[in-house]
ZALUM-481921 format. One record per residue (C-alpha): x, y, z. Coordinates in steps of 0.5 Angstrom, whole numbers, padded with zeros to 4 digits, always signed. Example, Ala and Ser with C-alpha at 12.3 -4.5 7.8 and 13.67 -1.06 7.14 Angstrom:
% ZALUM-481921
+0025-0009+0016+0027-0002+0014
% end
This chain:
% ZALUM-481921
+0034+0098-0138+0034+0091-0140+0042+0091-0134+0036+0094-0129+0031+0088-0130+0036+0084-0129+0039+0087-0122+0033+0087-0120+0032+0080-0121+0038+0077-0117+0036+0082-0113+0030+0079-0110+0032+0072-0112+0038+0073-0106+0033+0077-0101+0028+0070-0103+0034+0065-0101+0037+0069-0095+0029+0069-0092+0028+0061-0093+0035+0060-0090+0033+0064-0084+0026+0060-0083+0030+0054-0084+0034+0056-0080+0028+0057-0074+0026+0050-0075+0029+0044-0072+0026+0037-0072+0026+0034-0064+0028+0026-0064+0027+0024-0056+0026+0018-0052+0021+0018-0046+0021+0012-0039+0020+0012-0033+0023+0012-0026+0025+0004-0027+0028+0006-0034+0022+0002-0039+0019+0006-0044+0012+0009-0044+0008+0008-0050+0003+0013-0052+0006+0019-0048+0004+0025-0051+0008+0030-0054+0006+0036-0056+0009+0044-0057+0005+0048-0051+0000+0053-0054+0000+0049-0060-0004+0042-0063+0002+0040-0066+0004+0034-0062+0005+0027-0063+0005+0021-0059+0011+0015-0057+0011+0009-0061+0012+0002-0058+0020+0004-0055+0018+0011-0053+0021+0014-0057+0018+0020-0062+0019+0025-0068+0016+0033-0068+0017+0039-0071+0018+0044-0068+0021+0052-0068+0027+0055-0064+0024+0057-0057+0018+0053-0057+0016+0048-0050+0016+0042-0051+0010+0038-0046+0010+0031-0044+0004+0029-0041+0002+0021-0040-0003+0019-0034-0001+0017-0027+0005+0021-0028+0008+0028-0027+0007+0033-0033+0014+0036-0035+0015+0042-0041+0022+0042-0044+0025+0048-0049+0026+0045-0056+0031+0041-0058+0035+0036-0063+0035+0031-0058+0031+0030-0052+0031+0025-0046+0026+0025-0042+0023+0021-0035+0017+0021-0032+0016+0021-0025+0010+0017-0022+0004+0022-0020+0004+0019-0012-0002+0023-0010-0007+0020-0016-0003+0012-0016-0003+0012-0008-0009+0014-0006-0012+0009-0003-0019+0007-0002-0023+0002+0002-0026-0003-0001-0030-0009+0003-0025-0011+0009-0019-0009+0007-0015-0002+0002-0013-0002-0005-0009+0003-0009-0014+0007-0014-0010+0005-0019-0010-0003-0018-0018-0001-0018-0023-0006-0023-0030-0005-0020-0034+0001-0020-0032+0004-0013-0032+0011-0012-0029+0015-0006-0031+0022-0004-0025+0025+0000-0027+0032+0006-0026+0037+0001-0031+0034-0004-0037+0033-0001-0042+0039+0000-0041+0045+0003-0044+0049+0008-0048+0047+0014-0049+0039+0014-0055+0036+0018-0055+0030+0016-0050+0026+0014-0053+0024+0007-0053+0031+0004-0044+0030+0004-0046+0026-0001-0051+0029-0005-0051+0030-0012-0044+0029-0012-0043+0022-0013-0046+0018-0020-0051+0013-0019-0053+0015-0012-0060+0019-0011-0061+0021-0005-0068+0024-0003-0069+0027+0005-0076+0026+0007-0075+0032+0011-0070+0037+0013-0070+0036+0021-0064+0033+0023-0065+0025+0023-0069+0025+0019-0071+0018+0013-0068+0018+0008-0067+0014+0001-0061+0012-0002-0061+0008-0008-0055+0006-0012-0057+0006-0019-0063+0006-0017-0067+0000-0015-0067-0007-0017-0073-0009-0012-0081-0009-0012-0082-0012-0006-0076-0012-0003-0071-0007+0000-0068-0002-0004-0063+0000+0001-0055+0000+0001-0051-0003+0005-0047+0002+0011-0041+0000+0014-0039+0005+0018-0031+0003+0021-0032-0005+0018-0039-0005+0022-0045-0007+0017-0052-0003+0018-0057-0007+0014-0064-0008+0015-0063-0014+0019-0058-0011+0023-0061-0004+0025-0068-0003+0028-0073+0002+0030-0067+0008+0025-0072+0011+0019-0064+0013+0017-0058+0009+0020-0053+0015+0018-0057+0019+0024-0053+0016+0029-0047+0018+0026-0044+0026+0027-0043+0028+0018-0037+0032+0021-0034+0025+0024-0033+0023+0018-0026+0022+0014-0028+0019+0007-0034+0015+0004-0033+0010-0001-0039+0007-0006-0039+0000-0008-0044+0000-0014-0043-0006-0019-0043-0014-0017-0035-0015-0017-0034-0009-0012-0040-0012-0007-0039-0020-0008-0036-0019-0001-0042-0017+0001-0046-0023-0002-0053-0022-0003-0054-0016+0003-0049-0012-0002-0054-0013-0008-0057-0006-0008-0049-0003-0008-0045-0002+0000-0042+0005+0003-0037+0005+0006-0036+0010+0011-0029+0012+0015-0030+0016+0021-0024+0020+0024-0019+0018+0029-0013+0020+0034-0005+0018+0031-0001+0015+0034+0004+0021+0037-0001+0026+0037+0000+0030+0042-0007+0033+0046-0011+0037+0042-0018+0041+0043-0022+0043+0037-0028+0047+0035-0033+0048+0030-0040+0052+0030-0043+0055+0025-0050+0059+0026-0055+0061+0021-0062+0064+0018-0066+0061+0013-0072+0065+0010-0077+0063+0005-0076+0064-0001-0083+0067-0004-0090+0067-0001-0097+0065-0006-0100+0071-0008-0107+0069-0005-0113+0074-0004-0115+0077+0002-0120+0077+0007-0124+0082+0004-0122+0081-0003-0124+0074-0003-0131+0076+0001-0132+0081-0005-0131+0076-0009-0136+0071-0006-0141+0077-0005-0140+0078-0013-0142+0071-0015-0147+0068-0010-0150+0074-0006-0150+0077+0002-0155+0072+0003-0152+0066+0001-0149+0060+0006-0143+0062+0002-0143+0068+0006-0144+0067+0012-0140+0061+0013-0133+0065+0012-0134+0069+0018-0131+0075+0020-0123+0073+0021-0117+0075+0017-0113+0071+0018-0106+0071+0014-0104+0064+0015-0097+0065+0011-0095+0070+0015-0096+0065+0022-0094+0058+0019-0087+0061+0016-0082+0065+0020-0074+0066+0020-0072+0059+0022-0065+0060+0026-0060+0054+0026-0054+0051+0030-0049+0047+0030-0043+0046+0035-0038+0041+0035-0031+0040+0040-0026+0034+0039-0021+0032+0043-0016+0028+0040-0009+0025+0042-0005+0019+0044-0003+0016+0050+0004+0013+0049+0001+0008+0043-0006+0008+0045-0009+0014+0039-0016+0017+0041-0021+0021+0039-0027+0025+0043-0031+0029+0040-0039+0031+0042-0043+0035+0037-0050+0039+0038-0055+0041+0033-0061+0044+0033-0065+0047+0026-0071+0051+0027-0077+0049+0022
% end
């Protein structure tokens, strides 16, 4: 009996050591180095097990420790480059790419161009596939709700219509609150423009590259004191040089419905209510009339809205151009 025990006893001490060996075994303890391109090391890089919140960051040489088990992928992220993942290893060298689309993008401020990440003032840049969809009238409804600090308000939804815009809102009481707008280097201020309730009217919104938004006192010091309530900038599109002739189109064609009526009497409703209340005898009474009239039904309707526009592009030897002719018509 007591020969038994013991058997059983070395028995699972040996199944214990063999399983720890094996776990021991899947574990491995990952030392690398992350750089850039130019072989500098990035401190702070991330380093992180995919799936998992184990991870660490780089220290001030860029090297870093991590455990990790056999088989795992290793993620190596920092901000402006190129994410890389790398399967599980004792030593690891790792460099990092630039991530050209966020470092090279450039955006325009005042008269000239910056890369974004060389940027210190509060610019915002809003490139075609950011702004709203569907049918634009205005050129302001690009924008809309799309960039922080900007409000902007449509007095009406005809096209040319007035609109405000405010840039983190207004800093005046007697004065303007209007940004400044530069279209293609050309300010569109108060002083500049007359007899325009929206200056952004004169411009077609599928003409348009990008817009750029000046909001603090650094990015519009430029401007001087015309940009105290914030400046946007507006790039339109243009030929390239070795373009060769081209002619676009785009139109859209589109219903809108009202969304609901107001529950309201009718005729004979509403005269059986001035009857219950003041009589037929009443002036009340005889001052309705005999009409019925539903003046819902006549004012609102299915409005039909247009917008044509055709572009043509190209260069001429060195010389680029760019033609385009839009039409738009929306029903009230």
């Amino acid at each position: 009996m007591k020969r038994n025990l013991m058997f059983k006893v070395l028995l699972m001490l040996m199944v214990g050591c063999f399983l720890s060996i094996d776990a021991f075994a899947q574990q491995m303890t990952v030392k690398g180095l992350v750089k850039d391109t130019t072989g500098e090391p990035i401190i702070g890089a991330n380093v992180v097990v995919k799936g998992t919140t184990n991870g660490t960051i780089t220290d001030f040489d860029g090297n870093f420790l991590l455990n990790a088990n056999k088989g795992d992928i290793i993620v190596i992220s920092f901000i402006g480059y190129l994410t890389q993942e790398l399967p599980a290893a004792t030593s690891l060298n790792v460099i990092l790419k630039d991530d050209t689309e966020t470092l090279e993008e450039v955006v325009v401020i005042g008269y000239g161009v910056a890369k974004k990440n060389d940027l210190t003032g509060s610019v915002t840049a809003m490139k075609p596939d950011g702004k709203n969809k569907g049918l634009v009238i205005n050129a302001q409804d690009m924008i809309s709700g799309k960039i922080a600090g900007v409000n902007v308000t449509s007095n009406d939804g005809a096209p040319g219509s007035g609109a405000q815009i405010r840039i983190r809102g207004g800093s005046s009481l007697n004065a303007s609150n209007d940004p400044l707008i530069v279209i293609d280097g050309m300010a569109m201020d108060n002083e500049g423009v007359k007899g325009l309730s929206n200056k952004l009217a004169m411009i077609n919104p599928q003409d348009i590259e990008s817009f750029n938004v000046l909001k603090d006192a650094s990015a519009t010091a430029i401007y001087g004191s015309r940009g105290s309530n914030g400046v946007i900038i507006i790039t339109t599109k243009k030929g390239r040089k070795g373009q060769k002739p081209s002619v676009s189109y785009s139109g859209s064609v589109t219903l809108s419905q009202k969304k609901g009526t107001v529950d309201v009497l009718d005729s004979n409703q509403y005269r059986q209510l001035i009857t219950d209340l003041y009589g037929e005898n009443s002036d009340a009474y005889r001052a309705m009339g005999t009409a019925n009239t539903d003046w819902q039904d006549l004012i609102y309707r299915t409005a039909l809205s247009h917008d044509h526009n055709i572009t043509v592009s190209g260069a001429v030897k060195d010389l680029p151009y760019r033609v385009s002719v839009g039409f738009t018509n929306q029903e009230g």
